[in-house]
PLY file of the C-alpha trace (Angstrom):
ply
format ascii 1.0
element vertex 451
property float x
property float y
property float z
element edge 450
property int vertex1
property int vertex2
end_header
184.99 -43.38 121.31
187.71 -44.69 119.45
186.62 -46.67 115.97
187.26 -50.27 115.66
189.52 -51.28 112.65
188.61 -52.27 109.51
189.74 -55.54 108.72
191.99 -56.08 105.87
192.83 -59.74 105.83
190.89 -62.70 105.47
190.69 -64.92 108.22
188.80 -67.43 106.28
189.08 -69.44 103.15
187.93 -71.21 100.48
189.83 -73.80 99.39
189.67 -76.79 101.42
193.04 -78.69 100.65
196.59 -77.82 100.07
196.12 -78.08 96.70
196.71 -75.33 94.62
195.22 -76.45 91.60
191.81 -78.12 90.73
191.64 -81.02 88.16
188.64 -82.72 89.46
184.98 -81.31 91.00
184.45 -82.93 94.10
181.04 -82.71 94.14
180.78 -84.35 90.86
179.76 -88.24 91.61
179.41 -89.41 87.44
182.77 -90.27 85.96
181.81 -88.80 82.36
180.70 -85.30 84.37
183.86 -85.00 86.14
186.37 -81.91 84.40
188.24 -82.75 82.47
186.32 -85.67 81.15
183.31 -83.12 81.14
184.92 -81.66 78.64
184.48 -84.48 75.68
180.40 -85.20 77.38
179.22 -82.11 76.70
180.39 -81.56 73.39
179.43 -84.74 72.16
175.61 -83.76 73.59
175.77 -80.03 72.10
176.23 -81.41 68.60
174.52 -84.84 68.14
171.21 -84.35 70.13
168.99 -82.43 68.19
167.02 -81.02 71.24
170.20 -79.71 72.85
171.57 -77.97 70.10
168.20 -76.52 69.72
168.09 -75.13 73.46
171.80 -73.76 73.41
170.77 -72.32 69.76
167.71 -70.63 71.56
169.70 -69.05 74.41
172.58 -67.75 72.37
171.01 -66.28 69.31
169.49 -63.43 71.02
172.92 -62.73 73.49
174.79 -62.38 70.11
171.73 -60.31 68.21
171.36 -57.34 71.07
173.54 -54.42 70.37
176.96 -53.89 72.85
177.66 -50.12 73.25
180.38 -48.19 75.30
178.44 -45.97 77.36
181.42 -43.17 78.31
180.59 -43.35 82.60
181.88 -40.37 82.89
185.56 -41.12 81.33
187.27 -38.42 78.73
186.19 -38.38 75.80
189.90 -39.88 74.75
189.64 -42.65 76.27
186.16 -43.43 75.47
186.76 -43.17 72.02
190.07 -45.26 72.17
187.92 -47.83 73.61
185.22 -48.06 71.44
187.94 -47.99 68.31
189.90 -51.18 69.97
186.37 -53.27 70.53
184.96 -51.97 67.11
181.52 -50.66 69.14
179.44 -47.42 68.95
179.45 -44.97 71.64
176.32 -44.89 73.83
174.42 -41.50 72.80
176.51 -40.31 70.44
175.22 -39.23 67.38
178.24 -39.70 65.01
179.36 -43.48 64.48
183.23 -43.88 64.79
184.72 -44.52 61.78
185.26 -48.56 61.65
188.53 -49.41 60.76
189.21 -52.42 58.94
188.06 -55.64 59.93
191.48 -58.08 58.64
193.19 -58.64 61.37
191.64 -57.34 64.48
189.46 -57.80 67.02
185.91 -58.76 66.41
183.48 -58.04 69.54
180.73 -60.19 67.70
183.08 -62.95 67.21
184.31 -62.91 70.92
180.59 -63.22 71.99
179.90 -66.45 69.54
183.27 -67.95 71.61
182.79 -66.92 75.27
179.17 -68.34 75.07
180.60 -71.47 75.09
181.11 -71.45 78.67
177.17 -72.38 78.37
177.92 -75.90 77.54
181.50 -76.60 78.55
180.89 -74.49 81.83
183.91 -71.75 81.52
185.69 -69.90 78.85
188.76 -68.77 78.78
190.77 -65.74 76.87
193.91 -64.18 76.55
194.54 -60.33 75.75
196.87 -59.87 72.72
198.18 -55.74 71.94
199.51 -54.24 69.50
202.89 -52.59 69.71
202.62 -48.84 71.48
202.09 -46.24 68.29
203.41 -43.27 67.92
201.46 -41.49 70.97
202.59 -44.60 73.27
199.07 -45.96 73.49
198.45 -49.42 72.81
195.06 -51.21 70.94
193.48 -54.25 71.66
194.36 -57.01 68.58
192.70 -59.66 70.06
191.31 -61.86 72.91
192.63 -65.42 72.07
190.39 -68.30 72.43
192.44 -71.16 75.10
189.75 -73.78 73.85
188.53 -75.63 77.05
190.29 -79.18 75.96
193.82 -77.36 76.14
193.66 -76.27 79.79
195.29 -78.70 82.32
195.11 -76.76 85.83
193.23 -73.71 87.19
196.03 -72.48 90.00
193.99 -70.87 92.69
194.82 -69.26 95.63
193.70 -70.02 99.29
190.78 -67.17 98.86
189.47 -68.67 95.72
191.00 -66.14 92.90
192.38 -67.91 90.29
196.05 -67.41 90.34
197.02 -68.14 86.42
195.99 -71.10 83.92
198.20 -73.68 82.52
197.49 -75.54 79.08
198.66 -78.92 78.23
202.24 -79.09 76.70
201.50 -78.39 72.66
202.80 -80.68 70.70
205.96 -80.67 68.84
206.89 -76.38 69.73
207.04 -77.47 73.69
210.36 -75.99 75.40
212.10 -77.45 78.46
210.28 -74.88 80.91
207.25 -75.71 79.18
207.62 -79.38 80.36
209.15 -78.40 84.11
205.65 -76.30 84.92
203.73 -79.03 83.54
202.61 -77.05 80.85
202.00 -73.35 78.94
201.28 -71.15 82.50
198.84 -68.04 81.36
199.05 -65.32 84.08
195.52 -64.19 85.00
197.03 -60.92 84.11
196.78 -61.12 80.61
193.01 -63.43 81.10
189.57 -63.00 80.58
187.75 -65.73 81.64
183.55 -66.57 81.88
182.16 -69.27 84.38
178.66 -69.71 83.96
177.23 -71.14 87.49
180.72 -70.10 89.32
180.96 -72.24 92.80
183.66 -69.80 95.17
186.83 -71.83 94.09
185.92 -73.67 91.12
186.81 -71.96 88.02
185.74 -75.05 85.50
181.97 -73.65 86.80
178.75 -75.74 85.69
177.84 -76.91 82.27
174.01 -75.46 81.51
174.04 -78.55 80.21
174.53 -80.81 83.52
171.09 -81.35 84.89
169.87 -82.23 81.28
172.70 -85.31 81.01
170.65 -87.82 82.13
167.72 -87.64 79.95
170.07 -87.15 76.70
171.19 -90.47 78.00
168.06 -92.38 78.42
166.67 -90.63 75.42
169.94 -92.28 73.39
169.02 -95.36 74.73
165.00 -94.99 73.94
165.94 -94.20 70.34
168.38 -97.24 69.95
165.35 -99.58 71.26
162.77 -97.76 69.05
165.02 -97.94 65.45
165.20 -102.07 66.60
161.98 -102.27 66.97
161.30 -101.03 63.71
164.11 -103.19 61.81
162.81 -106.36 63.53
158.92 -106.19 63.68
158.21 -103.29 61.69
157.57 -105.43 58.66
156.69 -108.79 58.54
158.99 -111.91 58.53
159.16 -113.96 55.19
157.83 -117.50 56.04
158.60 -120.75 53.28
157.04 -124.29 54.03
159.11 -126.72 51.73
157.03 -129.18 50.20
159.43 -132.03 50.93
161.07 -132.53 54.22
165.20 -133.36 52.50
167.75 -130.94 52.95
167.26 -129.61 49.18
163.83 -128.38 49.52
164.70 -126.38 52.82
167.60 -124.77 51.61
165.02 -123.44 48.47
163.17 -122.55 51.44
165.54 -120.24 53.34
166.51 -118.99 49.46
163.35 -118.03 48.25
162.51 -116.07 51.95
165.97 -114.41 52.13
165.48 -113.11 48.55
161.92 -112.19 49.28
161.30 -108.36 47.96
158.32 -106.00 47.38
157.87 -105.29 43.97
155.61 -103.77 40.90
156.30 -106.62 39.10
157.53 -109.62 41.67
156.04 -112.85 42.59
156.88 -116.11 43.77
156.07 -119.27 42.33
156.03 -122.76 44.20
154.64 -126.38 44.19
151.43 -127.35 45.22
153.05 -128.68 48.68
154.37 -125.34 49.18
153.28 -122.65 51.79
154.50 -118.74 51.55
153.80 -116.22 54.06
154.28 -113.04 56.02
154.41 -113.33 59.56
153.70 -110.14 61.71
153.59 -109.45 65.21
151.17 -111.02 67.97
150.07 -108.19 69.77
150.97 -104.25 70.50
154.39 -103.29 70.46
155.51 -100.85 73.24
155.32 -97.09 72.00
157.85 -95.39 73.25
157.45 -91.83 71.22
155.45 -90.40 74.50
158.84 -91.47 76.64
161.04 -89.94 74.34
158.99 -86.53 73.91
158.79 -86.49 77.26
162.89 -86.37 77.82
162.85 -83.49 75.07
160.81 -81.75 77.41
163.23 -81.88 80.21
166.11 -81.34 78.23
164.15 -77.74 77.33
163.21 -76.93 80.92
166.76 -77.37 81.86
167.67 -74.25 79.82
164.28 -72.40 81.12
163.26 -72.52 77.14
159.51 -73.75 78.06
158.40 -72.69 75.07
160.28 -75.38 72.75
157.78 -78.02 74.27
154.82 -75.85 72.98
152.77 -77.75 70.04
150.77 -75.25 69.19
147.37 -76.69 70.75
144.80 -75.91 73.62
145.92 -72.30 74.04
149.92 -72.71 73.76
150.55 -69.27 71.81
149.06 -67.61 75.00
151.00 -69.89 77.01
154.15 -69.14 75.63
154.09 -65.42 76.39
153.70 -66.20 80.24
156.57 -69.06 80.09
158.89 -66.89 77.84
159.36 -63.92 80.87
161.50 -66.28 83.26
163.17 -67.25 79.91
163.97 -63.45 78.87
164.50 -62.62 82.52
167.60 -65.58 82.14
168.61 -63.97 78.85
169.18 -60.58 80.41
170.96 -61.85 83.43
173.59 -63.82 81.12
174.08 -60.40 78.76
174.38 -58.09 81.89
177.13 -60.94 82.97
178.61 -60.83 79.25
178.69 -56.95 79.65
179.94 -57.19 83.50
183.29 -59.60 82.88
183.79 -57.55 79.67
184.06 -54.23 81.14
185.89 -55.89 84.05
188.70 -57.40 82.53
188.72 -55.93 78.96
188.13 -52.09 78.97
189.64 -51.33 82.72
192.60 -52.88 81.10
192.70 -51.22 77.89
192.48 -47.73 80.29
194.94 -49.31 83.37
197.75 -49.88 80.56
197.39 -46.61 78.90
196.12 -44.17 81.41
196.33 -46.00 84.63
194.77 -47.31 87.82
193.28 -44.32 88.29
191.57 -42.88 84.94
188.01 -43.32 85.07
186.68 -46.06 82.65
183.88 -46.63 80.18
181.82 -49.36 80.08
179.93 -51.91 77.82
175.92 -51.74 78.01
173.69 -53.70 75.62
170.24 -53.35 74.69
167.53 -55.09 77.22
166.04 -58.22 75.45
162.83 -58.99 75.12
159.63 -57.35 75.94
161.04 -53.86 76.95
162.70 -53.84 73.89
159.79 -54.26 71.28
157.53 -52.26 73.40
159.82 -49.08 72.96
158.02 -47.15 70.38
154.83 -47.73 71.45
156.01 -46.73 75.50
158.13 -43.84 74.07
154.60 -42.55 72.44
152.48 -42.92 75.43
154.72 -41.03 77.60
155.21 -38.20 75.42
151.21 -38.27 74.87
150.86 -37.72 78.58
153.77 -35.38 78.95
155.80 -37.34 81.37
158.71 -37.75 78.73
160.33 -34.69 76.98
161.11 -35.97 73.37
164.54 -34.52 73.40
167.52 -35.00 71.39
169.18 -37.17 73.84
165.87 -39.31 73.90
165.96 -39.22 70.09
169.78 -40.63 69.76
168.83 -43.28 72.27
165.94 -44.18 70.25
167.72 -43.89 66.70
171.05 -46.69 68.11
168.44 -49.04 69.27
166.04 -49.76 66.15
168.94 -49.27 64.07
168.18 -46.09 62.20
170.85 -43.78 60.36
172.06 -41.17 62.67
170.77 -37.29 62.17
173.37 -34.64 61.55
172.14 -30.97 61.45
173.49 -27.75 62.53
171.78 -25.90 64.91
171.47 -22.09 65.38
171.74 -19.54 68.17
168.82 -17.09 68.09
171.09 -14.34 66.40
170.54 -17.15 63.25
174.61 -17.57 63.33
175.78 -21.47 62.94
178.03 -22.52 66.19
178.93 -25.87 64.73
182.98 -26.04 64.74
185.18 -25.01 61.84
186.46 -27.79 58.90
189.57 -27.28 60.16
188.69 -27.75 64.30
189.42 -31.07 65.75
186.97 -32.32 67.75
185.99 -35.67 68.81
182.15 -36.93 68.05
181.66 -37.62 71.94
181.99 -33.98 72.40
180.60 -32.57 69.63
177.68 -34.96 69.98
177.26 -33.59 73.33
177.61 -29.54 71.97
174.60 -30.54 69.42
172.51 -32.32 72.49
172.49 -29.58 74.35
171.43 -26.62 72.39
169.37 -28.66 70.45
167.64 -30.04 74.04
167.77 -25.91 74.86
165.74 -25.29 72.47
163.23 -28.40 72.50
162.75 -27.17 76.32
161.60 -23.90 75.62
158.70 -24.97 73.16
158.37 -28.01 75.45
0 1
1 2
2 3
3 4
4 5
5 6
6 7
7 8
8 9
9 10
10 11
11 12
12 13
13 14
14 15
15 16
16 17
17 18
18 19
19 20
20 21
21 22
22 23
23 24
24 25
25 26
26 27
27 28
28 29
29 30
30 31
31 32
32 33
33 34
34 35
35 36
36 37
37 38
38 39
39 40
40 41
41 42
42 43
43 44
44 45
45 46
46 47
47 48
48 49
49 50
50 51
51 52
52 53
53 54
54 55
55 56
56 57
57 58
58 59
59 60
60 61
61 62
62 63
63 64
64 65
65 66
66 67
67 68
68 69
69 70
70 71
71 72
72 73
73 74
74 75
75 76
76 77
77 78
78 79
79 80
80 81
81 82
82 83
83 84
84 85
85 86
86 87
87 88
88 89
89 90
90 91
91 92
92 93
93 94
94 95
95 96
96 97
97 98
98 99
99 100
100 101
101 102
102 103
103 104
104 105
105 106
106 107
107 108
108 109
109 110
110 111
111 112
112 113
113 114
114 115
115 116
116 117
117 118
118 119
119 120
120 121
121 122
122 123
123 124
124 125
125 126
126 127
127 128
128 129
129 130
130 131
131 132
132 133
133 134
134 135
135 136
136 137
137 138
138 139
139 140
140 141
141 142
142 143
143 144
144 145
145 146
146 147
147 148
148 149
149 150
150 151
151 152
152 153
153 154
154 155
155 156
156 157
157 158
158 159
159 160
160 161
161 162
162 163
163 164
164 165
165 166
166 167
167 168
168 169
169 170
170 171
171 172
172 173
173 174
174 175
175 176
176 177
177 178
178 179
179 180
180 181
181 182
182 183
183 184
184 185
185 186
186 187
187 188
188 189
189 190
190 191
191 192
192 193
193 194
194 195
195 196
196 197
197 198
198 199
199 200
200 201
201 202
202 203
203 204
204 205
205 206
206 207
207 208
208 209
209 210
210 211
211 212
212 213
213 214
214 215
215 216
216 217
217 218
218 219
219 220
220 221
221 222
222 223
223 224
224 225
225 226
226 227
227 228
228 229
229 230
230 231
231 232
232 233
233 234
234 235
235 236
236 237
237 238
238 239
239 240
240 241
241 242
242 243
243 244
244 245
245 246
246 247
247 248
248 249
249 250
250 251
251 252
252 253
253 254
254 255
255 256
256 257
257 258
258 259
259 260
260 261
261 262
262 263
263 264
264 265
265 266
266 267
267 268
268 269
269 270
270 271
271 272
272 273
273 274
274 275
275 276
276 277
277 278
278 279
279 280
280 281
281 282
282 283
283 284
284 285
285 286
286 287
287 288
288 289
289 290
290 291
291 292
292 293
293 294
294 295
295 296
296 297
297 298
298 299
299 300
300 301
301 302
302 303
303 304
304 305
305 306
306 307
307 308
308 309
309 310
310 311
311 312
312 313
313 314
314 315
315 316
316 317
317 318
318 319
319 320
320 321
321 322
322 323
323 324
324 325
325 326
326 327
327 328
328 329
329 330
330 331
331 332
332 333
333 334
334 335
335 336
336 337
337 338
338 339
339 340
340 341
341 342
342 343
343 344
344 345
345 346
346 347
347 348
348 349
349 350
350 351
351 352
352 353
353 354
354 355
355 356
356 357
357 358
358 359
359 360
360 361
361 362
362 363
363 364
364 365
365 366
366 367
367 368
368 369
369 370
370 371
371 372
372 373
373 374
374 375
375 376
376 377
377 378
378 379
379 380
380 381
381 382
382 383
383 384
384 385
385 386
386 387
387 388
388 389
389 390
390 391
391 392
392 393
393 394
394 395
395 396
396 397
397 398
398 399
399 400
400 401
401 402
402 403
403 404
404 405
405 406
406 407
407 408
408 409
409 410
410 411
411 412
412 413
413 414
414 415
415 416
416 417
417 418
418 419
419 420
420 421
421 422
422 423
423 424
424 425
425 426
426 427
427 428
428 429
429 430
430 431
431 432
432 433
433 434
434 435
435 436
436 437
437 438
438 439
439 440
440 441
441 442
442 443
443 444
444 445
445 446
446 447
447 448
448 449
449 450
């Protein structure tokens, strides 16, 4: 029977309209939500609500506190280690740290973490890959992924399948060219991009703000506290009230003087005829509370993020609470650093390896620590395993253990039964991937025979 062809075009699409650039989300219906504009909303929210900067502070400390390694994925040892140099991280199971070189000047992987969260709030981020000049083996090194700050980009170009095409930012000011103001702007290649979308819709590069579904309560709340500070000016003391004892235009205007001037003091009074009447008058009934209303939007403004456990007041059980609320939370947290790791070894390290190696050289990638739970029950797992000999505590279990707690790494040379040392002469080359791995195994050799 013969086989049926694979097909190898699209038939299909996913862009709607002729267009082939997006500058507005149709599915967007508020006028202050719709990109660009969404732009200037959401980072006025991120830094003058208290609540929000508290939830985005929540979900981003922990991305930026796990620990990013280059776990080798079966690439050479070369190009593992070139890897880890240009992105300044350690090698996954490798005993010996790569020297760091110096910081001035290059790429930071922390620092590019801190920036391409962003696309939390503003819904994307967007990069471009800087090299430095080929050296002397005609290999080139990473010297930085430039921030294109979401306010500079004018157009996303897509194609008819969705894949963005290149990115164009508005015309800077005063270094624009001629060509620069024919394309309608600086055009970015997506080539030389990296580029986060939280919430990606097929199409839509600008994504979804985390931010979007919390907008409305950070607007009535704005509007609750507004009402609530008036309340406060106009009723929240009481209103200075002078009967003149003489009904002529002099006596009344003492009147309105000695209220307006009215002040509490140690040592102030007020003295008047015997005609005369002073008072303070307060307010005829309850005023509305609105505290509960505006608690309650802090809530939602929480739950929009998944971060339950910021509306916990410590009462009726909420410690226990919080450990069942945190696991969607954590589960979130992982998802977003397995995403960081994903687009990182996606557009950064297959690059570094496609423009010195190749298409076809296998690549490392970037891992990170699991947050959370798994993470601080290590020790305590690791022990229980071993205790019921279902884990072998080898060397390669050992390193593993050693990169994530943070502890110094454990050189030693190890001997063949004849009691000679097969560690590598001073004057022998050899990368710490490999001689990691030389150490690992006849240490593991020998762990499995008393094992």
């Amino acid at each position: 029977m013969a086989k049926s062809p694979a097909p190898v075009s699209e038939i299909g699409y996913v862009k709607q309209n002729d267009l082939a650039w997006d500058h507005w989300d149709t599915d967007e219906r508020v006028a202050a939500l719709q990109w660009p504009q969404s732009i200037q909303t959401y980072g006025r929210m991120s830094v003058e609500d208290g609540r929000v900067a508290s939830l985005l502070a929540a979900i981003k400390l922990p991305l930026q506190r796990t620990k990013y390694r280059i776990e080798p994925n079966g690439a050479r040892d070369e190009v593992t280690e070139h890897v880890a140099k240009d992105l300044g991280l350690p090698i996954d199971g490798a005993d010996e740290a790569l020297p760091k070189a110096r910081t001035k000047g290059r790429f930071s992987w922390a620092e590019h973490v801190e920036q391409s969260l962003s696309r939390l709030e503003y819904g994307h981020a967007v990069f471009e890959q800087v090299y430095f000049p080929p050296d002397a083996n005609g290999r080139v090194h990473l010297r930085k992924l430039a921030p294109r700050p979401q306010d500079t980009i004018a157009q996303f170009i897509t194609a008819r399948d969705g894949g963005l095409v290149k990115v164009i930012q508005h015309v800077p000011a005063g270094t624009y060219t001629v060509n620069d103001v024919v394309q309608g702007g600086v055009p970015i290649p997506v080539s030389r991009l990296v580029v986060y979308v939280h919430k990606k819709v097929p199409g839509k590069w600008m994504g979804r703000s985390l931010l979007r579904p919390a907008y409305k309560h950070v607007l009535l709340k704005d509007e609750l506290l507004r009402i609530e500070a008036v309340l406060a000016r106009r009723n929240g003391v009481g209103i200075p009230h002078v009967k003149a004892g003489a009904n002529d235009d002099a006596a009344i205007k003492r009147a309105v003087e000695i209220a307006s001037n009215f002040r509490a003091a140690e040592r102030g009074g007020i003295g008047t005829g015997p005609d005369w009447d002073v008072n303070l008058i307060g307010v005829n009934g309850a005023l509305p509370n609105l505290r509960p209303m505006i608690e309650g939007h802090d809530k939602a403004i929480s739950i929009a993020g998944l971060a339950h456990f910021l509306n916990l007041d410590g009462k009726g059980g909420s410690y226990a609470l919080a450990s069942v609320q945190s696991d969607t939370f954590v589960q979130s947290e992982q998802t977003e650093a397995d995403y960081q790791c994903l687009i990182g070894t996606a557009h950064i390290v297959e690059d570094i390896v496609d423009l010195n190696w190749g298409e076809d050289e296998p690549a490392p990638r970037i891992v990170c620590d699991e947050i959370g739970t798994r993470q601080d029950a290590t020790a305590a797992g690791l022990k229980m395993l071993v205790d019921a000999k279902l884990l072998s505590p080898d060397v390669l279990v050992e390193r593993r253990v050693r990169q994530q707690m943070g502890l110094p790494t454990q050189i030693e040379p190890v001997e063949d039964d004849d009691g000679v040392d097969d560690e590598p002469e001073p004057t022998e080359v050899v990368s710490p991937v490999a001689a990691s791995r030389g150490r690992g195994r006849k240490r593991a050799e020998q762990q499995d025979t008393l094992w």
